[in-house]
C-alpha positions in Angstrom: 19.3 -6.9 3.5 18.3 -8.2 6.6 15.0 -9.7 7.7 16.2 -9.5 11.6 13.1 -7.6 13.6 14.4 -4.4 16.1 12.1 -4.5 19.3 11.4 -1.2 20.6 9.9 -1.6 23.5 9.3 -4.3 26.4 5.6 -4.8 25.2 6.6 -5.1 22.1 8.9 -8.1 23.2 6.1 -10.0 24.9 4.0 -9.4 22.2 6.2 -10.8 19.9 6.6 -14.2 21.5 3.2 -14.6 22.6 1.2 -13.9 19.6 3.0 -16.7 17.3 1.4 -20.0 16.1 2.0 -22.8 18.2 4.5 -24.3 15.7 6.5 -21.0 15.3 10.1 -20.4 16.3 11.2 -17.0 17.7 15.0 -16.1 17.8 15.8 -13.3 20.1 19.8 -12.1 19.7 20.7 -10.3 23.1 22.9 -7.3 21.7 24.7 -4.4 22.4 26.8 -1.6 20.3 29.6 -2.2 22.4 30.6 -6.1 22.4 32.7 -7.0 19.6 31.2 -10.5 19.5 27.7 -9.1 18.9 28.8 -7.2 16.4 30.9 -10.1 14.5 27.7 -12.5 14.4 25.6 -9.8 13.0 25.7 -10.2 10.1 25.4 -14.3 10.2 22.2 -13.6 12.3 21.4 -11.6 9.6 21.8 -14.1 7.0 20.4 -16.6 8.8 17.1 -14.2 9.1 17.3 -14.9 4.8 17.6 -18.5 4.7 14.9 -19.2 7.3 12.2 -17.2 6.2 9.4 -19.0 8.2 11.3 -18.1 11.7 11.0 -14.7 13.1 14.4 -13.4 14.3 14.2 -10.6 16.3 17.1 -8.6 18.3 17.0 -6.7 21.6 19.7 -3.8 22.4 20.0 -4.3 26.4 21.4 -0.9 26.9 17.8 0.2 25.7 16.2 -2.4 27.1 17.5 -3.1 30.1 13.9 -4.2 31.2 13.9 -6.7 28.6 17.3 -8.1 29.4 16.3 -8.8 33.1 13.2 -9.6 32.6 14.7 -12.5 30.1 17.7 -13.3 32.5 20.2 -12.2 30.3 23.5 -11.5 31.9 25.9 -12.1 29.0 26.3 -10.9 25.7 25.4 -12.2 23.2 22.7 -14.6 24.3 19.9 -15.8 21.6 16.7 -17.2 22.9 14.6 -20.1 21.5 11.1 -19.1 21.7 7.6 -21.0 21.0 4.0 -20.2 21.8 5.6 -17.9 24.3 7.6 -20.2 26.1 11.4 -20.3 26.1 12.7 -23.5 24.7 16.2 -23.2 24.2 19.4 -20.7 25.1 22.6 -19.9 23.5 25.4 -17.4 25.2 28.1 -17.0 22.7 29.0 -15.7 19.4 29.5 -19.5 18.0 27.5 -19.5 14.6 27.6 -23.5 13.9 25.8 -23.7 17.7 23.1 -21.0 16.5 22.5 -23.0 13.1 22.4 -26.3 15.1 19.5 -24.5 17.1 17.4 -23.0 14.7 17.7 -26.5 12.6 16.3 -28.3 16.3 13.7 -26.0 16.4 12.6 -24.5 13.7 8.3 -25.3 12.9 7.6 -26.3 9.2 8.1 -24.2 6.0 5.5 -22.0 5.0 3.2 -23.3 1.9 1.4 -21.3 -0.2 1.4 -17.3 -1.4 4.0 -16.0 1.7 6.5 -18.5 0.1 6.7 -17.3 -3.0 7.6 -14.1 -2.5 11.3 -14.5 -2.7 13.5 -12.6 -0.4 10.8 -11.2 1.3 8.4 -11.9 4.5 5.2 -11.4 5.6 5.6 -8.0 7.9 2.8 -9.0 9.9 4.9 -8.8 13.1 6.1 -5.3 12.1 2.7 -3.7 12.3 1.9 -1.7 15.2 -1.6 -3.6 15.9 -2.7 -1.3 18.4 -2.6 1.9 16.0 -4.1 0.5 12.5 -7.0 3.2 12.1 -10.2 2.5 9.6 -13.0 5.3 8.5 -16.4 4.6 7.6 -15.8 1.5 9.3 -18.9 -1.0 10.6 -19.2 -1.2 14.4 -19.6 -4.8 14.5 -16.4 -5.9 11.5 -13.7 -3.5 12.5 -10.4 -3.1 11.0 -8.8 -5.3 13.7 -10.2 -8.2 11.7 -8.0 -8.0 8.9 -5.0 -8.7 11.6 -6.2 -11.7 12.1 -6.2 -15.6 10.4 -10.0 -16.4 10.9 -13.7 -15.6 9.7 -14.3 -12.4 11.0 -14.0 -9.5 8.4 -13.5 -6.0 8.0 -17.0 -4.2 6.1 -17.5 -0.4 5.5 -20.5 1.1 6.4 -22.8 3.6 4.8 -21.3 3.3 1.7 -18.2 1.1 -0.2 -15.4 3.0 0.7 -12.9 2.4 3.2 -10.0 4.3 4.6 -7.2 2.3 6.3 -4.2 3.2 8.0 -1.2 0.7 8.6 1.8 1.7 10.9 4.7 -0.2 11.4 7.0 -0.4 14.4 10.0 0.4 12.5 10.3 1.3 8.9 10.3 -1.2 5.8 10.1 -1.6 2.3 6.8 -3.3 0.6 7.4 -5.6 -2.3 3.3 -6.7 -2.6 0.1 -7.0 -1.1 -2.6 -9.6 -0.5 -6.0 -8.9 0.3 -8.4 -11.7 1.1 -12.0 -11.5 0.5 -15.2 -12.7 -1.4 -15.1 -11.8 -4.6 -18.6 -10.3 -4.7 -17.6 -7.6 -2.0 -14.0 -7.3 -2.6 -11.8 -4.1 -3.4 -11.9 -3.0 -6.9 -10.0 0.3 -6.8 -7.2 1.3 -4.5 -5.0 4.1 -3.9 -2.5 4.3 -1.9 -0.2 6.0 0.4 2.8 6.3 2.6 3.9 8.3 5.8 0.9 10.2 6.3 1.3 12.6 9.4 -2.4 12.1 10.4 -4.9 9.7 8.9 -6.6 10.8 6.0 -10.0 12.2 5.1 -12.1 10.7 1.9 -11.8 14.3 1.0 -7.7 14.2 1.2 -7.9 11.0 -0.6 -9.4 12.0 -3.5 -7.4 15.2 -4.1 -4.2 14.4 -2.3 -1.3 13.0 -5.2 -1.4 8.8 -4.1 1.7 6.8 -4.7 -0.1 4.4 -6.8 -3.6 3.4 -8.0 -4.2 -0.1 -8.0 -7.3 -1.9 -10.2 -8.2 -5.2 -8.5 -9.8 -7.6 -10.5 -11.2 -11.5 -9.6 -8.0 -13.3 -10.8 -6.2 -11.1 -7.6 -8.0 -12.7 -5.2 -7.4 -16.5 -5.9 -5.8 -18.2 -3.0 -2.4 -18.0 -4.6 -2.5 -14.6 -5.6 -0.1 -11.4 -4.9 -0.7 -7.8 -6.4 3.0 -6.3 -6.8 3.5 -2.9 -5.8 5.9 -0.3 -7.4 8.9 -1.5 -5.2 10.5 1.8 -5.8 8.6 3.8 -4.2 7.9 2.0 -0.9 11.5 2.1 0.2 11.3 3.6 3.6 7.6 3.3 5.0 6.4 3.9 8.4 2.9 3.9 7.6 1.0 2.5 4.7 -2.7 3.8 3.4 -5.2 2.5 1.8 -8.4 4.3 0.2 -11.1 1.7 -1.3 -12.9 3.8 -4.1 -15.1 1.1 -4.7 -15.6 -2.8 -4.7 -16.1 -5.7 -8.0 -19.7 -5.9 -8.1 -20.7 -2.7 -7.0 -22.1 -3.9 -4.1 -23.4 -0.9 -1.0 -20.5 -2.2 1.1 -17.3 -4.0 1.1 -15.8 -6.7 2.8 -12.0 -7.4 3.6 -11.0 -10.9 5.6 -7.2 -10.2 5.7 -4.3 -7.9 4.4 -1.2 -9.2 4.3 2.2 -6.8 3.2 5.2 -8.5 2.0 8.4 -6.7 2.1 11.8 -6.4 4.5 12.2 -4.2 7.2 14.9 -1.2 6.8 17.7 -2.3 9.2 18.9 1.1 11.2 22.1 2.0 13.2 21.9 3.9 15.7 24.7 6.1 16.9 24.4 7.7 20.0 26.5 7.7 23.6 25.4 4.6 25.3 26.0 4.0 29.3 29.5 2.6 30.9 27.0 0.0 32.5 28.9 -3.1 33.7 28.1 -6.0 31.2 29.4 -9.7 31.1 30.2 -11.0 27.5 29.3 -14.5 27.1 33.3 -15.4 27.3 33.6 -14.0 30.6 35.3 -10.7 30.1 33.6 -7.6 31.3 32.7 -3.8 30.4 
Protein backbone atom coordinates (compact mmCIF):
# COMPACT_ATOMS: atom_id res chain seq x y z
CA UNK A 1 0.00 0.00 0.00
CA UNK A 2 1.17 3.24 -0.85
CA UNK A 3 0.03 6.69 0.21
CA UNK A 4 2.28 8.42 -2.67
CA UNK A 5 -0.20 10.93 -4.80
CA UNK A 6 -0.02 10.45 -9.00
CA UNK A 7 -0.40 14.01 -10.61
CA UNK A 8 -2.16 14.02 -13.70
CA UNK A 9 -1.95 17.05 -15.04
CA UNK A 10 0.22 20.37 -14.74
CA UNK A 11 -2.77 22.19 -12.84
CA UNK A 12 -3.04 19.61 -10.91
CA UNK A 13 0.69 20.09 -9.84
CA UNK A 14 0.35 23.75 -8.93
CA UNK A 15 -2.67 23.04 -7.26
CA UNK A 16 -1.14 20.75 -5.21
CA UNK A 17 1.57 22.94 -3.81
CA UNK A 18 -0.28 25.97 -3.57
CA UNK A 19 -3.38 25.00 -1.68
CA UNK A 20 -1.43 23.48 1.55
CA UNK A 21 -1.30 25.04 4.96
CA UNK A 22 1.51 27.14 5.63
CA UNK A 23 3.14 24.51 7.86
CA UNK A 24 2.72 21.70 5.28
CA UNK A 25 5.47 19.83 3.52
CA UNK A 26 5.06 18.61 -0.16
CA UNK A 27 7.38 15.92 -1.56
CA UNK A 28 7.40 15.74 -5.27
CA UNK A 29 9.61 12.46 -6.67
CA UNK A 30 10.66 13.35 -10.36
CA UNK A 31 10.07 9.84 -12.10
CA UNK A 32 10.18 8.02 -15.05
CA UNK A 33 9.37 4.16 -16.15
CA UNK A 34 12.58 3.98 -17.62
CA UNK A 35 15.44 4.91 -14.93
CA UNK A 36 16.41 2.05 -12.89
CA UNK A 37 17.10 4.42 -9.95
CA UNK A 38 13.52 5.66 -9.93
CA UNK A 39 12.33 2.58 -9.91
CA UNK A 40 14.73 1.13 -6.90
CA UNK A 41 13.54 4.11 -4.47
CA UNK A 42 10.05 3.45 -5.19
CA UNK A 43 9.18 1.65 -3.07
CA UNK A 44 11.19 3.54 -0.06
CA UNK A 45 9.27 6.72 -1.28
CA UNK A 46 6.44 4.60 -0.83
CA UNK A 47 7.08 3.67 2.58
CA UNK A 48 8.08 6.73 3.56
CA UNK A 49 4.50 8.12 2.23
CA UNK A 50 3.36 5.42 5.48
CA UNK A 51 5.43 6.60 8.13
CA UNK A 52 4.86 10.32 7.45
CA UNK A 53 1.29 10.52 7.22
CA UNK A 54 0.94 14.36 7.87
CA UNK A 55 3.29 15.07 4.53
CA UNK A 56 1.85 14.83 1.19
CA UNK A 57 4.10 12.92 -1.16
CA UNK A 58 3.27 13.16 -4.57
CA UNK A 59 5.14 11.84 -7.85
CA UNK A 60 5.36 13.27 -11.41
CA UNK A 61 6.14 10.97 -14.53
CA UNK A 62 8.18 13.52 -16.83
CA UNK A 63 7.56 11.64 -19.92
CA UNK A 64 3.88 12.66 -19.26
CA UNK A 65 4.60 15.69 -17.96
CA UNK A 66 7.09 17.07 -19.59
CA UNK A 67 5.50 20.52 -18.84
CA UNK A 68 5.81 19.87 -15.26
CA UNK A 69 9.40 18.81 -15.37
CA UNK A 70 10.53 22.09 -17.10
CA UNK A 71 8.46 24.06 -15.57
CA UNK A 72 10.09 22.65 -12.14
CA UNK A 73 13.75 22.64 -13.64
CA UNK A 74 14.07 19.14 -13.53
CA UNK A 75 16.87 17.78 -15.67
CA UNK A 76 17.74 14.64 -13.85
CA UNK A 77 16.10 11.75 -12.72
CA UNK A 78 15.20 11.18 -9.97
CA UNK A 79 14.85 14.62 -8.31
CA UNK A 80 12.41 15.09 -5.14
CA UNK A 81 11.25 18.61 -4.37
CA UNK A 82 10.71 20.20 -0.98
CA UNK A 83 7.61 22.15 -1.16
CA UNK A 84 5.81 24.70 1.37
CA UNK A 85 2.99 27.21 1.01
CA UNK A 86 3.90 26.85 -2.63
CA UNK A 87 7.40 27.73 -2.44
CA UNK A 88 10.23 25.36 -3.17
CA UNK A 89 12.39 24.84 -0.10
CA UNK A 90 14.65 22.14 -0.71
CA UNK A 91 16.01 19.73 -3.74
CA UNK A 92 17.35 16.33 -3.86
CA UNK A 93 18.77 14.64 -7.43
CA UNK A 94 19.63 11.12 -6.58
CA UNK A 95 18.23 7.75 -5.61
CA UNK A 96 20.12 8.14 -2.01
CA UNK A 97 17.25 7.15 0.59
CA UNK A 98 19.22 8.27 4.04
CA UNK A 99 19.51 12.01 2.03
CA UNK A 100 15.55 11.85 1.31
CA UNK A 101 14.84 10.79 5.06
CA UNK A 102 17.36 13.53 6.31
CA UNK A 103 14.95 15.96 4.25
CA UNK A 104 11.67 15.14 5.08
CA UNK A 105 12.95 14.94 8.90
CA UNK A 106 14.34 18.93 8.15
CA UNK A 107 11.18 19.80 6.86
CA UNK A 108 8.46 18.15 7.70
CA UNK A 109 5.43 20.63 9.64
CA UNK A 110 3.98 19.14 12.92
CA UNK A 111 2.00 15.85 13.35
CA UNK A 112 -1.54 15.97 12.89
CA UNK A 113 -3.80 15.95 16.23
CA UNK A 114 -7.06 14.85 16.45
CA UNK A 115 -9.69 12.51 14.35
CA UNK A 116 -7.21 12.38 10.86
CA UNK A 117 -4.62 10.75 13.21
CA UNK A 118 -6.33 8.07 14.34
CA UNK A 119 -7.19 6.48 11.48
CA UNK A 120 -4.32 4.14 11.14
CA UNK A 121 -2.77 3.48 7.86
CA UNK A 122 -4.89 5.80 6.21
CA UNK A 123 -5.02 9.70 5.13
CA UNK A 124 -7.20 12.29 4.70
CA UNK A 125 -7.92 12.13 0.61
CA UNK A 126 -8.64 15.64 0.60
CA UNK A 127 -5.92 16.28 -1.99
CA UNK A 128 -7.28 13.51 -4.24
CA UNK A 129 -10.59 15.16 -4.85
CA UNK A 130 -11.16 16.72 -8.06
CA UNK A 131 -12.40 20.23 -6.46
CA UNK A 132 -13.53 21.64 -9.58
CA UNK A 133 -16.05 18.69 -10.36
CA UNK A 134 -17.79 17.93 -6.81
CA UNK A 135 -21.61 18.42 -8.01
CA UNK A 136 -24.65 19.13 -5.22
CA UNK A 137 -28.57 19.09 -6.06
CA UNK A 138 -31.15 20.93 -4.33
CA UNK A 139 -28.32 22.87 -3.18
CA UNK A 140 -28.85 26.75 -1.64
CA UNK A 141 -27.40 29.56 -3.87
CA UNK A 142 -25.76 31.31 -1.13
CA UNK A 143 -24.00 27.73 0.95
CA UNK A 144 -22.87 25.67 -1.97
CA UNK A 145 -21.19 22.40 -1.95
CA UNK A 146 -17.73 24.06 -2.37
CA UNK A 147 -18.05 24.83 1.31
CA UNK A 148 -17.63 21.50 2.54
CA UNK A 149 -13.94 21.63 0.83
CA UNK A 150 -13.00 23.97 2.93
CA UNK A 151 -11.61 24.43 6.89
CA UNK A 152 -13.78 27.50 7.91
CA UNK A 153 -17.38 28.72 8.81
CA UNK A 154 -19.07 28.63 5.68
CA UNK A 155 -21.49 25.63 5.17
CA UNK A 156 -23.14 23.67 2.72
CA UNK A 157 -27.46 23.94 3.33
CA UNK A 158 -30.10 22.29 1.02
CA UNK A 159 -32.78 24.19 -0.19
CA UNK A 160 -36.51 23.61 -0.48
CA UNK A 161 -36.40 20.70 1.40
CA UNK A 162 -33.62 18.41 3.67
CA UNK A 163 -32.24 16.43 1.11
CA UNK A 164 -29.12 16.72 -0.51
CA UNK A 165 -27.43 15.02 -3.42
CA UNK A 166 -23.56 15.17 -3.53
CA UNK A 167 -21.14 13.96 -5.88
CA UNK A 168 -17.33 13.52 -4.96
CA UNK A 169 -14.74 12.59 -7.79
CA UNK A 170 -11.36 11.86 -7.25
CA UNK A 171 -8.39 12.44 -9.49
CA UNK A 172 -7.29 8.99 -9.41
CA UNK A 173 -8.98 5.98 -7.84
CA UNK A 174 -8.88 5.03 -3.97
CA UNK A 175 -10.13 3.02 -1.43
CA UNK A 176 -12.40 4.68 1.60
CA UNK A 177 -11.91 3.34 5.09
CA UNK A 178 -14.45 6.17 6.86
CA UNK A 179 -16.09 9.35 6.72
CA UNK A 180 -16.43 12.55 8.76
CA UNK A 181 -18.97 14.98 8.39
CA UNK A 182 -19.00 18.16 10.37
CA UNK A 183 -22.01 19.93 11.33
CA UNK A 184 -24.47 21.24 14.11
CA UNK A 185 -26.18 18.75 15.49
CA UNK A 186 -29.65 20.32 15.10
CA UNK A 187 -29.28 20.38 11.21
CA UNK A 188 -26.96 17.53 10.62
CA UNK A 189 -27.38 14.36 8.38
CA UNK A 190 -29.43 11.59 9.83
CA UNK A 191 -29.75 9.20 6.92
CA UNK A 192 -27.29 8.42 4.17
CA UNK A 193 -26.99 6.28 1.29
CA UNK A 194 -24.39 5.90 -0.59
CA UNK A 195 -22.68 5.25 -3.83
CA UNK A 196 -19.71 4.71 -6.03
CA UNK A 197 -18.76 5.31 -9.83
CA UNK A 198 -21.80 6.74 -10.90
CA UNK A 199 -21.54 7.57 -14.80
CA UNK A 200 -23.70 10.77 -14.34
CA UNK A 201 -24.82 12.37 -11.16
CA UNK A 202 -27.77 11.12 -9.72
CA UNK A 203 -31.52 12.13 -9.54
CA UNK A 204 -33.47 12.03 -5.97
CA UNK A 205 -35.55 9.69 -8.10
CA UNK A 206 -32.33 7.32 -8.94
CA UNK A 207 -31.43 7.56 -5.39
CA UNK A 208 -34.30 6.23 -3.91
CA UNK A 209 -34.75 3.22 -6.32
CA UNK A 210 -31.29 2.67 -7.51
CA UNK A 211 -29.51 -0.47 -5.12
CA UNK A 212 -26.90 1.96 -2.75
CA UNK A 213 -23.72 0.48 -1.44
CA UNK A 214 -24.60 1.12 2.03
CA UNK A 215 -27.09 3.03 4.16
CA UNK A 216 -25.68 4.80 6.86
CA UNK A 217 -27.95 6.08 10.22
CA UNK A 218 -26.13 9.09 11.72
CA UNK A 219 -26.82 9.79 15.10
CA UNK A 220 -25.47 12.85 17.71
CA UNK A 221 -22.52 10.80 19.21
CA UNK A 222 -21.12 10.83 15.19
CA UNK A 223 -20.64 14.23 15.16
CA UNK A 224 -18.43 14.86 18.30
CA UNK A 225 -15.22 16.42 17.40
CA UNK A 226 -13.38 13.08 17.59
CA UNK A 227 -15.72 11.17 15.82
CA UNK A 228 -15.34 8.81 12.43
CA UNK A 229 -18.26 6.76 10.89
CA UNK A 230 -16.60 3.51 9.31
CA UNK A 231 -17.65 2.46 6.04
CA UNK A 232 -17.86 -1.20 4.72
CA UNK A 233 -14.14 -1.16 3.58
CA UNK A 234 -14.89 -3.86 1.27
CA UNK A 235 -16.80 -2.44 -0.88
CA UNK A 236 -15.03 0.85 -1.56
CA UNK A 237 -11.94 -0.73 -3.05
CA UNK A 238 -11.52 1.00 -6.32
CA UNK A 239 -13.62 4.38 -6.24
CA UNK A 240 -13.48 7.14 -8.67
CA UNK A 241 -16.44 8.85 -7.47
CA UNK A 242 -18.25 8.75 -4.23
CA UNK A 243 -22.17 9.74 -3.68
CA UNK A 244 -24.00 10.81 -1.16
CA UNK A 245 -27.95 11.06 -0.89
CA UNK A 246 -29.21 12.90 2.58
CA UNK A 247 -32.72 11.36 3.14
CA UNK A 248 -33.18 13.49 6.01
CA UNK A 249 -31.46 15.35 9.01
CA UNK A 250 -31.51 14.72 13.32
CA UNK A 251 -34.18 17.00 14.26
CA UNK A 252 -36.22 17.06 11.38
CA UNK A 253 -35.48 20.34 10.61
CA UNK A 254 -36.84 22.01 6.70
CA UNK A 255 -33.08 22.07 5.69
CA UNK A 256 -29.74 20.71 6.36
CA UNK A 257 -26.56 21.98 7.10
CA UNK A 258 -23.02 20.28 6.31
CA UNK A 259 -19.56 22.40 7.43
CA UNK A 260 -17.08 19.77 6.14
CA UNK A 261 -16.63 16.16 4.67
CA UNK A 262 -13.71 14.61 5.16
CA UNK A 263 -12.94 10.78 3.47
CA UNK A 264 -10.28 8.77 4.83
CA UNK A 265 -8.77 6.05 2.82
CA UNK A 266 -5.49 5.33 0.48
CA UNK A 267 -5.31 5.92 -3.01
CA UNK A 268 -5.08 2.77 -5.54
CA UNK A 269 -1.42 2.98 -6.71
CA UNK A 270 -1.60 2.15 -10.80
CA UNK A 271 1.14 0.98 -13.39
CA UNK A 272 0.96 1.99 -16.37
CA UNK A 273 2.34 0.15 -19.30
CA UNK A 274 2.45 1.72 -22.42
CA UNK A 275 5.48 2.67 -25.15
CA UNK A 276 7.02 5.82 -23.74
CA UNK A 277 9.37 8.31 -25.98
CA UNK A 278 13.29 7.65 -26.65
CA UNK A 279 13.54 11.33 -25.30
CA UNK A 280 17.07 12.12 -24.09
CA UNK A 281 17.02 12.17 -20.24
CA UNK A 282 20.01 12.81 -17.67
CA UNK A 283 19.83 10.47 -14.57
CA UNK A 284 20.90 12.20 -11.53
CA UNK A 285 24.41 10.06 -11.73
CA UNK A 286 25.19 11.56 -14.94
CA UNK A 287 24.49 8.84 -17.38
CA UNK A 288 22.05 9.35 -20.11
CA UNK A 289 18.96 7.82 -22.21
Amino acid sequence: MSLVRSIASHPDYLSLISSQPPTKLVVVDFTAAWCGPCQQIKPVFADYSKRFTHVVFAQVDVDQLQETAQHAGVTAMPTFQFYKAGNKIGELKGADPAALLNLIKQHQGPAEEGPSAAVSGHIDLSDFISKNQVECLNENDKHTVRNILEKNDAYLESDVDEQLIISIPFNQAVKLHSIKIVADKETAPRTIKTFVNQATTLSFDDAESRPEVETIELAERDYEATSIVGLRFVKYQNVHSFTLFVADNLSGSETTRIKQIILYGTPVETTKISDLKKVEHTHADGSKH
